[in-house]
PAGUMAR-169665 format. One line per 10 residues: number of its first residue (from 0); for each residue z, y, x of N, C-alpha, C. Coordinates in nm, 2 decimals, padded with zeros to 4 digits. Example, Ala and Ser with C-alpha at 12.3 -4.5 7.8 and 13.67 -1.06 7.14 Angstrom:
BEGIN
0) 00.78 -00.57 01.32 00.78 -00.45 01.23 00.78 -00.33 01.32 | 00.71 -00.22 01.28 00.71 -00.11 01.37 00.79 00.00 01.29
END
This chain:
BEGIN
0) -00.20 02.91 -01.34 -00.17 02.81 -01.24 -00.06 02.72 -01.28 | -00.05 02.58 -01.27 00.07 02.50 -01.27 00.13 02.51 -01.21 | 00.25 02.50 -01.27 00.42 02.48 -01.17 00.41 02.37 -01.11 | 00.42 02.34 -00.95 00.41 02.26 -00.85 00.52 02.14 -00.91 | 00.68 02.22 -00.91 00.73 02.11 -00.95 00.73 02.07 -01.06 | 00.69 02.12 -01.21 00.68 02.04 -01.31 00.56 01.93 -01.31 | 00.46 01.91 -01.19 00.32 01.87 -01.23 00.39 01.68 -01.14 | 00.52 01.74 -01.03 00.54 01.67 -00.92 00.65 01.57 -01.04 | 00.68 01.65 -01.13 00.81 01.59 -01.23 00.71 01.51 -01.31 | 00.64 01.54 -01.36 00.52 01.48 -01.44 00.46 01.34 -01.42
10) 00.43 01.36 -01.29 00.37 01.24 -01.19 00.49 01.12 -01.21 | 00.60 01.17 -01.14 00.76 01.06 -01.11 00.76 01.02 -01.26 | 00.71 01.09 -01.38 00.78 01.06 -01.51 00.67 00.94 -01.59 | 00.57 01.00 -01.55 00.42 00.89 -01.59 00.42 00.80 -01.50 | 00.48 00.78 -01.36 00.46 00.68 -01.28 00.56 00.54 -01.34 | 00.70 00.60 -01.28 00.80 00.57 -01.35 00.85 00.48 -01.51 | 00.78 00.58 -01.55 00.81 00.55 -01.70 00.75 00.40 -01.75 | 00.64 00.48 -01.70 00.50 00.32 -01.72 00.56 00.20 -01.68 | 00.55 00.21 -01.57 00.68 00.10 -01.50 00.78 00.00 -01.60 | 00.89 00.12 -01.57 00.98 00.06 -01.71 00.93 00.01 -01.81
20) 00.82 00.06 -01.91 00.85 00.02 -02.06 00.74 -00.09 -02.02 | 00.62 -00.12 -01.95 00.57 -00.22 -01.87 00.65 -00.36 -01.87 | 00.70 -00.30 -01.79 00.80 -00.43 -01.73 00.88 -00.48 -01.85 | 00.98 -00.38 -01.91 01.06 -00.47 -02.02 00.95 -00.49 -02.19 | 00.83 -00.44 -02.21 00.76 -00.54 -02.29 00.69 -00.65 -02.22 | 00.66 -00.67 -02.13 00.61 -00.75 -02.07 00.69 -00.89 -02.06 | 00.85 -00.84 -02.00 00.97 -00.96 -02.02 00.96 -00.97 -02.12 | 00.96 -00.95 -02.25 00.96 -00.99 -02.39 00.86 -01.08 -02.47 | 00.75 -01.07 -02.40 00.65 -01.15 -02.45 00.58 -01.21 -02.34 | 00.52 -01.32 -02.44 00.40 -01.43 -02.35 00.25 -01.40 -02.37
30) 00.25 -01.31 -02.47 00.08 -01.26 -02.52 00.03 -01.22 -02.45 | -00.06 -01.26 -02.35 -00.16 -01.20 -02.27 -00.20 -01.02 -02.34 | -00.25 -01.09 -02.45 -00.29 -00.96 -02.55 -00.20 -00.81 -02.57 | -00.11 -00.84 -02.54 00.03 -00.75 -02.59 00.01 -00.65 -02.43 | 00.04 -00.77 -02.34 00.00 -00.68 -02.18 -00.11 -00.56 -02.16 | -00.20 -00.64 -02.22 -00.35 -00.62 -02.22 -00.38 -00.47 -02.27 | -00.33 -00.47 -02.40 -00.34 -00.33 -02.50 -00.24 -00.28 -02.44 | -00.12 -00.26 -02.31 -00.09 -00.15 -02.21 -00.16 -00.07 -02.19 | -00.25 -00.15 -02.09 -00.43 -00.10 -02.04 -00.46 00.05 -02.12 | -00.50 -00.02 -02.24 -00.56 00.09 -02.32 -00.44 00.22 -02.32
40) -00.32 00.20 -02.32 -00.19 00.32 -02.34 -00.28 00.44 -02.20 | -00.22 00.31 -02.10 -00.24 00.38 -01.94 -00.31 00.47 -01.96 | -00.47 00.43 -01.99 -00.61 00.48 -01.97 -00.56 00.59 -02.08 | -00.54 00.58 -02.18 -00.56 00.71 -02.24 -00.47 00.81 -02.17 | -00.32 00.79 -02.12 -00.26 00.88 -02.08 -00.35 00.93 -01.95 | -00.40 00.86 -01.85 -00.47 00.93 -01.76 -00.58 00.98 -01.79 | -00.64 00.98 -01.95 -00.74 01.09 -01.98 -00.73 01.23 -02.01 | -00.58 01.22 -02.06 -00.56 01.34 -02.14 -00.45 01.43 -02.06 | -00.42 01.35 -01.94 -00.29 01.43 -01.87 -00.37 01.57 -01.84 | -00.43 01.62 -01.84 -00.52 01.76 -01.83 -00.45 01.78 -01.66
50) -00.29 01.84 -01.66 -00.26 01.88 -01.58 -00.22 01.80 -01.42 | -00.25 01.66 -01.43 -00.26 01.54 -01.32 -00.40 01.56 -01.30 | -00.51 01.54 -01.35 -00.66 01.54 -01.34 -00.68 01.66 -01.25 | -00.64 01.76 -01.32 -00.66 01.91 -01.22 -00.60 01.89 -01.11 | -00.43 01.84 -01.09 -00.41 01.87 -00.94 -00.48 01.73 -00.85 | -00.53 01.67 -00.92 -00.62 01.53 -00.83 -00.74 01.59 -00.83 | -00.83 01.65 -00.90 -00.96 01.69 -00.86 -00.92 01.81 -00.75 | -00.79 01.90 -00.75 -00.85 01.97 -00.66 -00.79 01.91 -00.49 | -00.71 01.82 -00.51 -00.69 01.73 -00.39 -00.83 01.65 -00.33 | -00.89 01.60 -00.44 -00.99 01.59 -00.34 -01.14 01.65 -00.34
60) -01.13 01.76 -00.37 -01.23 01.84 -00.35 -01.20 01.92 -00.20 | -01.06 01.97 -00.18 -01.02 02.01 -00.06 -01.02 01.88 00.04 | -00.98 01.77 00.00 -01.02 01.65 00.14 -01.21 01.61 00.17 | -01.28 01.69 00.06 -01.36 01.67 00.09 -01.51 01.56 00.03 | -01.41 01.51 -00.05 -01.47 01.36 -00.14 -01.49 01.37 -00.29 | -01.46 01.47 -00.32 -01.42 01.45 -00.48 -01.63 01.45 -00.52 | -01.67 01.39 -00.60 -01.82 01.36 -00.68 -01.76 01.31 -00.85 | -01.85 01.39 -00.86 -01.82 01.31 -01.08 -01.83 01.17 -01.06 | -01.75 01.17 -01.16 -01.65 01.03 -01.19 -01.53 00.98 -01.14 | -01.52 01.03 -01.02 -01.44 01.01 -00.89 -01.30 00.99 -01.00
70) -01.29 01.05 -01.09 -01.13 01.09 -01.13 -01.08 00.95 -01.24 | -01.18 00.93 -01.29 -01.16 00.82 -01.41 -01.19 00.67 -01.31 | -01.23 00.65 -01.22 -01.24 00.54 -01.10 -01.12 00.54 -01.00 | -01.05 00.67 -00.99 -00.92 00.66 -00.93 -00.81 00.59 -01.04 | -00.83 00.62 -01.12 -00.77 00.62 -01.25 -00.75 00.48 -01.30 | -00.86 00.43 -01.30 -00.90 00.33 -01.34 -00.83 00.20 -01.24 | -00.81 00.22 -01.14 -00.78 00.16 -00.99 -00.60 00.12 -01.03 | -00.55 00.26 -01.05 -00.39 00.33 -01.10 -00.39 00.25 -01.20 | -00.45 00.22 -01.34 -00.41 00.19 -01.43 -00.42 -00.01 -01.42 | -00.47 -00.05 -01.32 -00.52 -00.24 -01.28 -00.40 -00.25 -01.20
80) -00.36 -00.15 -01.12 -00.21 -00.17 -01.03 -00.14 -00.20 -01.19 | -00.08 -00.11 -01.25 00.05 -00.16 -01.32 00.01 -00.25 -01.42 | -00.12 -00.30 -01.48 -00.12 -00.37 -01.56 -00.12 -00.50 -01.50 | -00.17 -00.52 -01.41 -00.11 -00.62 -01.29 00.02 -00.70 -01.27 | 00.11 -00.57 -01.22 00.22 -00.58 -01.21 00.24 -00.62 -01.37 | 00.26 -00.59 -01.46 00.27 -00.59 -01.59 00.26 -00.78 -01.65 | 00.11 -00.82 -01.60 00.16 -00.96 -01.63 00.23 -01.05 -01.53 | 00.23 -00.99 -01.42 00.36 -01.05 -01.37 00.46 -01.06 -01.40 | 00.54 -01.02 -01.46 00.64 -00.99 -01.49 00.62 -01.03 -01.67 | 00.49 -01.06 -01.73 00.49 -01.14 -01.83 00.52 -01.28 -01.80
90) 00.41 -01.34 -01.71 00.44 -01.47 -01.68 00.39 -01.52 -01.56 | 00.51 -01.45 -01.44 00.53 -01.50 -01.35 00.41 -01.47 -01.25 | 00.35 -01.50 -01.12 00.27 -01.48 -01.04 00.15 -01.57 -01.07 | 00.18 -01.67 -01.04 00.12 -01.82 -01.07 00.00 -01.79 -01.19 | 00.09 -01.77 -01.30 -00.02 -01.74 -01.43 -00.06 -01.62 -01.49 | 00.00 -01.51 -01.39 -00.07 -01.36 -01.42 -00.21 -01.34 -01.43 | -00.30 -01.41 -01.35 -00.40 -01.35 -01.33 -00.45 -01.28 -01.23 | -00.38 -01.27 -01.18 -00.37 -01.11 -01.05 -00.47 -01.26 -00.98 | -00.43 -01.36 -00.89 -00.49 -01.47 -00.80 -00.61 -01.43 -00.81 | -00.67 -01.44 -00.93 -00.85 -01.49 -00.96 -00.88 -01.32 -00.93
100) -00.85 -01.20 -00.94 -00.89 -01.07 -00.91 -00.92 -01.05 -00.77 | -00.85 -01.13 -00.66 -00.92 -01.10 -00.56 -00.98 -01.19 -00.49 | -01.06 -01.20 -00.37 -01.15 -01.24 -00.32 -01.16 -01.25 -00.17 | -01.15 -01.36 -00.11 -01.16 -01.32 00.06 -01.32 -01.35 00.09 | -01.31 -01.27 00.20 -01.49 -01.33 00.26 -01.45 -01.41 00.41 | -01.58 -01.40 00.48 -01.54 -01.47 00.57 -01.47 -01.40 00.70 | -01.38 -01.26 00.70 -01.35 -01.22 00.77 -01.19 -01.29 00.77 | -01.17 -01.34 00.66 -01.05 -01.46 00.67 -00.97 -01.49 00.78 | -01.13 -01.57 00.82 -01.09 -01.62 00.95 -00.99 -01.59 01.06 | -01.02 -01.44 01.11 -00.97 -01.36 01.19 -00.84 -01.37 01.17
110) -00.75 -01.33 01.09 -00.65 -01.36 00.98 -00.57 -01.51 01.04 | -00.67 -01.64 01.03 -00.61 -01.74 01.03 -00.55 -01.73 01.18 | -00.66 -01.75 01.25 -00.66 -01.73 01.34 -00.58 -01.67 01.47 | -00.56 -01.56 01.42 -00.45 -01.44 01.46 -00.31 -01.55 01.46 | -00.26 -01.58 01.33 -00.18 -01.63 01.27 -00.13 -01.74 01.34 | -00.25 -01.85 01.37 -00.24 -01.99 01.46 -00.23 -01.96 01.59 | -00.23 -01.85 01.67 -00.15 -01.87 01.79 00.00 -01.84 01.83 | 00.10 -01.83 01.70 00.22 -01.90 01.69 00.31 -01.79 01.74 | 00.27 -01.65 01.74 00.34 -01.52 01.78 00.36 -01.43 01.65 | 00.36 -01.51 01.55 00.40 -01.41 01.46 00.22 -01.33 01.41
120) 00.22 -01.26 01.30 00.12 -01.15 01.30 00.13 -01.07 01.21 | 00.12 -00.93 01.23 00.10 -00.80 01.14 00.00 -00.81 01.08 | -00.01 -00.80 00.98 -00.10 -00.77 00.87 -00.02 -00.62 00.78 | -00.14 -00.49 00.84 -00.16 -00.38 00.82 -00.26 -00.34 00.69 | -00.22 -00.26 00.61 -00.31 -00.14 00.50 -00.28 -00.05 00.48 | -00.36 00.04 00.49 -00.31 00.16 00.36 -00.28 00.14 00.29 | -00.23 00.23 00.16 -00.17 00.21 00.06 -00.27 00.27 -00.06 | -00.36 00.14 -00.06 -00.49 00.15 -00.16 -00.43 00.04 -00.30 | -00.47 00.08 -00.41 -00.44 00.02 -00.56 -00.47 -00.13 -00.52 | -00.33 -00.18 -00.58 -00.33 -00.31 -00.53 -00.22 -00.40 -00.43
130) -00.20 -00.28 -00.39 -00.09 -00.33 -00.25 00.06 -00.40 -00.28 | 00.08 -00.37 -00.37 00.21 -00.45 -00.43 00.16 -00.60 -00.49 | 00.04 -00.61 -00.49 00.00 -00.72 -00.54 -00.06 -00.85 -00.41 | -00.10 -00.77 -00.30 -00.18 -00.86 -00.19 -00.10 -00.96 -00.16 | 00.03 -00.91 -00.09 00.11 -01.04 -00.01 00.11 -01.13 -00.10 | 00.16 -01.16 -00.21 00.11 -01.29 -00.24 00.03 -01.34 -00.27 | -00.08 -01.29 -00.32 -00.17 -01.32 -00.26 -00.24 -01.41 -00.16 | -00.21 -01.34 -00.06 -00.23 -01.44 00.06 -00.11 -01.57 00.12 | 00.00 -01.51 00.06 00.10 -01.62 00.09 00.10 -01.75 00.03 | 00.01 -01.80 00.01 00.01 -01.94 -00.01 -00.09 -01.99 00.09
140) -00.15 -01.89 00.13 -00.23 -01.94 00.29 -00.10 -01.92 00.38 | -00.12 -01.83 00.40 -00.03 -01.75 00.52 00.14 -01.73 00.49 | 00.21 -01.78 00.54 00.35 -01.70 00.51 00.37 -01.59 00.51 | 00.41 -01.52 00.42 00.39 -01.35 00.46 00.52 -01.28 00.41 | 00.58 -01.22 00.48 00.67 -01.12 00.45 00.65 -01.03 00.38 | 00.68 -00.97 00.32 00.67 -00.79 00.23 00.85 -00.72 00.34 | 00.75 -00.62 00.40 00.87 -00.49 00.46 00.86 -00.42 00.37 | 01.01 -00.41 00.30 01.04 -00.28 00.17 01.13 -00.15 00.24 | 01.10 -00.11 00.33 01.14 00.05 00.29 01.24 00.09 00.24 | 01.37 00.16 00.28 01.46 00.18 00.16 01.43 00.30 00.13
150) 01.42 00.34 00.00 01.37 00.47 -00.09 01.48 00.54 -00.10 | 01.49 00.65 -00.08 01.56 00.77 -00.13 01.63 00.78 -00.28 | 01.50 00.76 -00.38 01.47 00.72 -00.54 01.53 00.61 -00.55 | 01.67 00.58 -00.68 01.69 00.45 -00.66 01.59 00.38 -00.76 | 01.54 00.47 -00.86 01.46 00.41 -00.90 01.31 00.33 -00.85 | 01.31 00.42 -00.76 01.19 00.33 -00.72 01.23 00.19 -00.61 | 01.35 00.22 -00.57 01.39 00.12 -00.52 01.43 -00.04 -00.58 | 01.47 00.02 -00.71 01.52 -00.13 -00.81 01.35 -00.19 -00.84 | 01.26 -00.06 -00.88 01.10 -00.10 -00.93 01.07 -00.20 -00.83 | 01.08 -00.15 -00.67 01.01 -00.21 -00.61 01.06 -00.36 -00.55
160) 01.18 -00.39 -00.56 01.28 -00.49 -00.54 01.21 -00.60 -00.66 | 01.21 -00.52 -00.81 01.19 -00.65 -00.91 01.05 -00.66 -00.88 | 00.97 -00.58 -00.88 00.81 -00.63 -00.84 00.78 -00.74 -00.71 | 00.89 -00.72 -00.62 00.91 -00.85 -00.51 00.92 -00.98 -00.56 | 01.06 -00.94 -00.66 01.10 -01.06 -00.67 01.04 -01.15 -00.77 | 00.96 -01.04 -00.91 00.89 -01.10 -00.98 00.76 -01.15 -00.93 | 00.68 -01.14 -00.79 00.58 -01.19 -00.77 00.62 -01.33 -00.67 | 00.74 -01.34 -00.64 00.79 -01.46 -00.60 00.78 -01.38 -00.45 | 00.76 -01.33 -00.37 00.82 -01.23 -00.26 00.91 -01.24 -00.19 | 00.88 -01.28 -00.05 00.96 -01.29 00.06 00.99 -01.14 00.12
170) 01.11 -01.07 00.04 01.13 -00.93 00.08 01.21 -00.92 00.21 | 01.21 -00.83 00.31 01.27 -00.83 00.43 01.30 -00.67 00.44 | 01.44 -00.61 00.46 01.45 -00.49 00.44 01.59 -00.42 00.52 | 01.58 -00.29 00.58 01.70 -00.26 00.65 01.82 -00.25 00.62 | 01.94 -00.27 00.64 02.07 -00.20 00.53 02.02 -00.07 00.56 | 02.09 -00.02 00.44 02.12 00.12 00.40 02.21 00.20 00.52 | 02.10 00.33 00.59 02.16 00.40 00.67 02.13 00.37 00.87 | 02.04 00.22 00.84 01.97 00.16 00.95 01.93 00.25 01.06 | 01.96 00.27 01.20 01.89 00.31 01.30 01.75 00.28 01.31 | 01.69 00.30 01.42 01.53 00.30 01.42 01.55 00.14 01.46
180) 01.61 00.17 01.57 01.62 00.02 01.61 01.67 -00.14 01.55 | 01.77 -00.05 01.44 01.78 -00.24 01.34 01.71 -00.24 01.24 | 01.58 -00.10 01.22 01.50 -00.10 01.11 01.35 -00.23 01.17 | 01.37 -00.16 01.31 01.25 -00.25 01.44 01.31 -00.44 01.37 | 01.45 -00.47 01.43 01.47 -00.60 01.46 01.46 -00.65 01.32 | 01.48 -00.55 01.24 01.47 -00.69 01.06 01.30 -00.72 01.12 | 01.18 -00.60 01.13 01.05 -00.69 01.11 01.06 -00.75 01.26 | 01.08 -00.79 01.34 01.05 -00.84 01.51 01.13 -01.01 01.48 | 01.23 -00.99 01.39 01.32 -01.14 01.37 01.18 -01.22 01.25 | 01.15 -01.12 01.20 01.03 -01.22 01.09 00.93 -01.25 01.22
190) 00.87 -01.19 01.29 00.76 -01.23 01.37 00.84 -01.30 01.48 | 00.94 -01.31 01.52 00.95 -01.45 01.58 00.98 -01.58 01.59 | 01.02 -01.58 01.40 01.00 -01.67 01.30 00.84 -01.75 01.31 | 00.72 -01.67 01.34 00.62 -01.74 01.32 00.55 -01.72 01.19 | 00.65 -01.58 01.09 00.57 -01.57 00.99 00.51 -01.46 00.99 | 00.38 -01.41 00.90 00.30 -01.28 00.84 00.40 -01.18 00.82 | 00.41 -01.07 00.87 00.47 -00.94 00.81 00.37 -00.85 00.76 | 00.36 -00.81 00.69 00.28 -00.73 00.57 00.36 -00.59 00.52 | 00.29 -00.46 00.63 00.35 -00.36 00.61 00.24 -00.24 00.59 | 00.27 -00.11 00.53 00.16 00.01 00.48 00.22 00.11 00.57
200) 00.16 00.12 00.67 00.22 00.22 00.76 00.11 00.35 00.78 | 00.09 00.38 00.61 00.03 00.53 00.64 00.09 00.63 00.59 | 00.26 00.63 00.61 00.32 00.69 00.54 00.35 00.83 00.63 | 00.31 00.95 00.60 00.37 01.06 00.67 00.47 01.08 00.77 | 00.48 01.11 00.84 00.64 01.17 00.94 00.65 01.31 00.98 | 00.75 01.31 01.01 00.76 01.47 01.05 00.70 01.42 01.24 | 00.71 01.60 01.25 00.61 01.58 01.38 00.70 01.49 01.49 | 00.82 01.55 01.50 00.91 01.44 01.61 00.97 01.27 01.59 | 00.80 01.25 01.46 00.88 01.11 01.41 00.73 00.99 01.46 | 00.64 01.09 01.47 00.54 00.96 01.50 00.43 01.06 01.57
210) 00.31 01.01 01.56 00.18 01.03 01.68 00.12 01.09 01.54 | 00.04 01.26 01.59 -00.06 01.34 01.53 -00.17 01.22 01.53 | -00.26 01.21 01.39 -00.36 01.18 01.36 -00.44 01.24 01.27 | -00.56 01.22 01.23 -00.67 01.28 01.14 -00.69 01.20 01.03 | -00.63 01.24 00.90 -00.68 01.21 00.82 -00.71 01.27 00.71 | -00.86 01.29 00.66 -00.91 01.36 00.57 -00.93 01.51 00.59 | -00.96 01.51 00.73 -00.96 01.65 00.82 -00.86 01.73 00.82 | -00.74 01.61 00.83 -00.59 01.69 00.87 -00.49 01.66 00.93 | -00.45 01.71 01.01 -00.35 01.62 01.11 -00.24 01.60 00.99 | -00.22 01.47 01.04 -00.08 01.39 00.97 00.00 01.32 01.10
220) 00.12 01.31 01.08 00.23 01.20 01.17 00.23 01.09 01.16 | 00.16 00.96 01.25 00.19 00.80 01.20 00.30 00.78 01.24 | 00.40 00.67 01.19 00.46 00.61 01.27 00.39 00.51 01.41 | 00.46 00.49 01.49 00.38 00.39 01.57 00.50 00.24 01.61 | 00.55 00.23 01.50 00.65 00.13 01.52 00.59 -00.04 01.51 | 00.46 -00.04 01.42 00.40 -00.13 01.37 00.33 -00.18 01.57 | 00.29 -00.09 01.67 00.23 -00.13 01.75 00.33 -00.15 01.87 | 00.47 -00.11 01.81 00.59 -00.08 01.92 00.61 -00.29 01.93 | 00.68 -00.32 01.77 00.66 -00.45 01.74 00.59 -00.54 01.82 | 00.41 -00.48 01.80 00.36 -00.58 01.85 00.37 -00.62 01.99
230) 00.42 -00.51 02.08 00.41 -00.53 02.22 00.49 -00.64 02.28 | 00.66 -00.56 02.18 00.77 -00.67 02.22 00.74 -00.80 02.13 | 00.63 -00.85 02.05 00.66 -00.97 02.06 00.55 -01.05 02.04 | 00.45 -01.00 02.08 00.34 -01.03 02.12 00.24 -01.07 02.02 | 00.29 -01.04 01.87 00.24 -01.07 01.77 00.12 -00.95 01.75 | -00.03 -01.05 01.74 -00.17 -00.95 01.71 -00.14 -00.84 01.56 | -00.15 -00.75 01.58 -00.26 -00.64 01.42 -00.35 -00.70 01.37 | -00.39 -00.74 01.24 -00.48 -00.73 01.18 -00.50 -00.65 01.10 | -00.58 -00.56 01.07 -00.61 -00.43 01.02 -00.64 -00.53 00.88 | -00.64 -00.48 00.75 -00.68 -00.50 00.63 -00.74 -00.39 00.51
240) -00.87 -00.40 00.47 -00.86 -00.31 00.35 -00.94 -00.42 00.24 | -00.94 -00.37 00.08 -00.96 -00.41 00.03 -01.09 -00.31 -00.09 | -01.20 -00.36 -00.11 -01.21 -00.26 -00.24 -01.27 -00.31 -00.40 | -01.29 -00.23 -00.45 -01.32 -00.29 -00.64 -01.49 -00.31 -00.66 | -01.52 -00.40 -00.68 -01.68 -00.45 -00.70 -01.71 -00.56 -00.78 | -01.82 -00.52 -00.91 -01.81 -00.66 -00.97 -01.73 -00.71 -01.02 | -01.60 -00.64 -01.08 -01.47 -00.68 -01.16 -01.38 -00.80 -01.05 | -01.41 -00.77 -00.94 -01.29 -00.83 -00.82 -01.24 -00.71 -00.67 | -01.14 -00.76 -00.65 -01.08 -00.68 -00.51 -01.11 -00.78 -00.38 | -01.25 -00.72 -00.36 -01.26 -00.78 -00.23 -01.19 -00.77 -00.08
250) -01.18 -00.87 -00.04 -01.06 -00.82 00.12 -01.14 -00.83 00.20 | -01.16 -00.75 00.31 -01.18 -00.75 00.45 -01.07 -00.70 00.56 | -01.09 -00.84 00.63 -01.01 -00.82 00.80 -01.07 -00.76 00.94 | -01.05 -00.71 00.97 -01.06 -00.67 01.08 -01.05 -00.76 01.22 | -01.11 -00.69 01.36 -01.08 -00.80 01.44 -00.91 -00.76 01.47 | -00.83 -00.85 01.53 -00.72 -00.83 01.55 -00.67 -00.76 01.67 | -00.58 -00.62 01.69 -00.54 -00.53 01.81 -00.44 -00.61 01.87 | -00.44 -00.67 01.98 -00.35 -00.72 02.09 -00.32 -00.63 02.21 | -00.24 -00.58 02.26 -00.20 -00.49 02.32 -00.12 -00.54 02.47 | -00.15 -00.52 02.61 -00.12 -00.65 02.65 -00.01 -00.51 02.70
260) 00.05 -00.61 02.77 00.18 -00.55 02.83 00.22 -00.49 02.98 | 00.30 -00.39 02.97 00.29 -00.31 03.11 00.27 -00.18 03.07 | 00.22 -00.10 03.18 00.17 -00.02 03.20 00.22 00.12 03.14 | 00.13 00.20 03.08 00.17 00.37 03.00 00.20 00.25 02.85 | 00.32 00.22 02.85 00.34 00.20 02.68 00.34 00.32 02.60 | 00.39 00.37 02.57 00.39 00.48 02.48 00.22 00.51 02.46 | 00.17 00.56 02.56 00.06 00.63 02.52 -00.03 00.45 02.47 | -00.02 00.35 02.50 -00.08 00.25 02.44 -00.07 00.24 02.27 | 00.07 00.28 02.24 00.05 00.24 02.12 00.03 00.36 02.05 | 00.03 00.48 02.10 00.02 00.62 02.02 -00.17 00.60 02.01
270) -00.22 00.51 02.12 -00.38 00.51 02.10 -00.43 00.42 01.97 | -00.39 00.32 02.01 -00.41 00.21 01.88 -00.38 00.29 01.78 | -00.26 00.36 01.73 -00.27 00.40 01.64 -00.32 00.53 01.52 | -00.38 00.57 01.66 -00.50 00.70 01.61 -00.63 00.60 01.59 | -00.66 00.47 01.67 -00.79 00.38 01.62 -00.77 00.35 01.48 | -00.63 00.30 01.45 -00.66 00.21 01.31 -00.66 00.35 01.22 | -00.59 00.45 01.22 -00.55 00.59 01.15 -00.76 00.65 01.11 | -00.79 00.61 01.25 -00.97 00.66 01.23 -01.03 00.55 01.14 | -00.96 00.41 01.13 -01.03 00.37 01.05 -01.00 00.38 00.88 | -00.87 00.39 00.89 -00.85 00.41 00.77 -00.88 00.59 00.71
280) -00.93 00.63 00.79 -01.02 00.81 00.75 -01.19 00.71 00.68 | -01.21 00.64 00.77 -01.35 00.62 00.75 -01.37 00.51 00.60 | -01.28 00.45 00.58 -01.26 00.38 00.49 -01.22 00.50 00.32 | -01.11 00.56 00.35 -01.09 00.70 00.25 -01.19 00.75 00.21 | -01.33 00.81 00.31 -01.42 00.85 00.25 -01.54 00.82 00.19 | -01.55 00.66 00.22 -01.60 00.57 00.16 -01.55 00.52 00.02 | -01.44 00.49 00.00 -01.39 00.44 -00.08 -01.29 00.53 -00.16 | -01.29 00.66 -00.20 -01.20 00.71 -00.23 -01.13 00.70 -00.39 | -01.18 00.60 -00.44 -01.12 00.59 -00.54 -00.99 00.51 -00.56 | -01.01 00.43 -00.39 -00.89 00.32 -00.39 -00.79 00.33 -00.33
290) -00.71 00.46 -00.33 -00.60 00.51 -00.26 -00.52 00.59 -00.35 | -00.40 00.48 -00.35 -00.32 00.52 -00.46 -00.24 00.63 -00.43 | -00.26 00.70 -00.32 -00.12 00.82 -00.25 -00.23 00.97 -00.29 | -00.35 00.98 -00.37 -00.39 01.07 -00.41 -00.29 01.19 -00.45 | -00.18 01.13 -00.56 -00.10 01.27 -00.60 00.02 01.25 -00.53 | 00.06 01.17 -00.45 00.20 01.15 -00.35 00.22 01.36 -00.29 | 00.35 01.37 -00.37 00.37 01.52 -00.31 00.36 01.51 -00.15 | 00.39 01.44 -00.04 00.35 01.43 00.08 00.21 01.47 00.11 | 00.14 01.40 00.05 -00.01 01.36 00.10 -00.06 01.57 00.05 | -00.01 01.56 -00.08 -00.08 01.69 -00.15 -00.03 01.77 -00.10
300) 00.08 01.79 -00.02 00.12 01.91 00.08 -00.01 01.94 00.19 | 00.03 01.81 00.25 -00.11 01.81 00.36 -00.24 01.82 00.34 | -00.28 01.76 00.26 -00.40 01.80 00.18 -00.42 01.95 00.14 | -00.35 02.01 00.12 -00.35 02.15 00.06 -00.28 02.29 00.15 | -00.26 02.19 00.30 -00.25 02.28 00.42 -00.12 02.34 00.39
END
């Protein structure tokens, strides 16, 4: 049997590492080419990590999804995130490449829409391969915020800061040591601004931190701060997922959750967010290749009961 925390050290060290030496060959050169042959490093490292493949196949065989191939198509998903990130930080947003990889259809709309009644709007996802890449994406339609999280990890904190700033990133984030409440007013001051906030709120809590939901046939804690937001400022949810087809990341929107005001608040937004929580179950087992929190020690705790 593997040692839990060496596999958990393994993960932080291959995640991490990639990262770094990514990013500073990347700053060094203009060669598309040079980026490019990353790719090939990544992919072989996720062939041969023997001991990541085993603790991912048995994560999703206990959630329920795992089918051959499943492991080299998660992989595959993991290894487009950082080469991504990678020519960003070659050359800039604009001429990375990343633009032409994704795709909107006509659920757009919804999106615009939401957006043009002048209250601000959430734009919600899981945290499927890709997600450091969307908001800009869309920000040359939409104004869109990125809510960063302050991490524990400083490293992942500096990662996630230069990946903002290298994709040209309107980052919005709490000081250090923030109550719940001036963590609420940094995103409530962008939505009454009139701009897109763009947050991944399927991040775990402990039980006295958010609302029991089902995911992957197991109770997890959401926050429900994303629907606390919307009430006080009247800005719509637009639910978002995206997936891989045909060598593009296609987006779909959702219709938008407006939550009118009064009444049982609490249990209003604790509902909405067992809805969107069901939808992002139904989407996981459809799509399970596109969810980068596969080996997140959180997720693999709960996953493995």
């Amino acid at each position: 049997m593997f040692n839990m925390d060496l596999l958990r050290q393994m993960r932080k060290t291959l995640t991490f590492g990639s990262l770094r030496v990514g990013m500073e060959i990347a700053r060094r050169t203009d060669d598309r080419a040079v980026v490019e042959g990353l790719r090939g490093v990544f992919t072989v490292l996720t062939r041969t990590l023997f001991p990541l493949r085993a603790r991912l196949a048995k994560n999703m065989k206990l959630a329920g999804v795992y089918r051959p191939g499943l492991l080299d198509a998660h992989f595959d998903r993991v290894v487009d995130q950082m080469t991504m990130l990678a020519h960003v930080f070659r050359a800039g947003f604009a001429r990375s490449g990343c633009p032409e990889k994704f795709r909107f259809d006509d659920s757009f709309d919804l999106l615009v829409q939401a957006h043009a009644a002048g209250r601000g709007v959430i734009n919600i996802a899981p945290h499927i391969c890709g997600y450091p890449i969307y908001p800009p994406i869309v920000s040359p339609l939409i104004p869109c915020s990125i809510y960063l999280r302050r991490n524990k990890d400083p490293r992942k904190m500096r990662i996630n800061e230069a990946i903002g700033l290298a994709s040209k990133g309107h980052l919005v984030y709490p000081p250090a040591g923030a109550t719940k409440a001036q963590r609420l007013r940094v995103a409530i001051d962008v939505l009454r601004s009139g701009r897109m906030l763009f947050i991944t709120p399927d991040t775990p809590r402990k039980p006295y931190q958010g609302v029991p939901v089902t995911i992957l046939g197991r109770t997890v804690y959401f926050p429900t701060g994303v629907f606390v937001m919307s009430l006080r400022t009247g800005a719509p949810v637009v639910p978002t997922v995206w997936r891989w087809e045909n060598g593009a990341y296609h987006i779909r929107y959702s219709q938008p959750i407006e939550l009118a005001r009064g009444g049982r608040v609490k249990q209003k937004v604790e509902d909405a967010t067992r809805r969107w929580a069901q939808s992002v179950d139904e989407f996981l087992h459809e799509h399970p290749e596109m969810w980068w929190n596969w080996l997140d020690k959180r997720w693999t705790r709960i996953i493995r009961g």
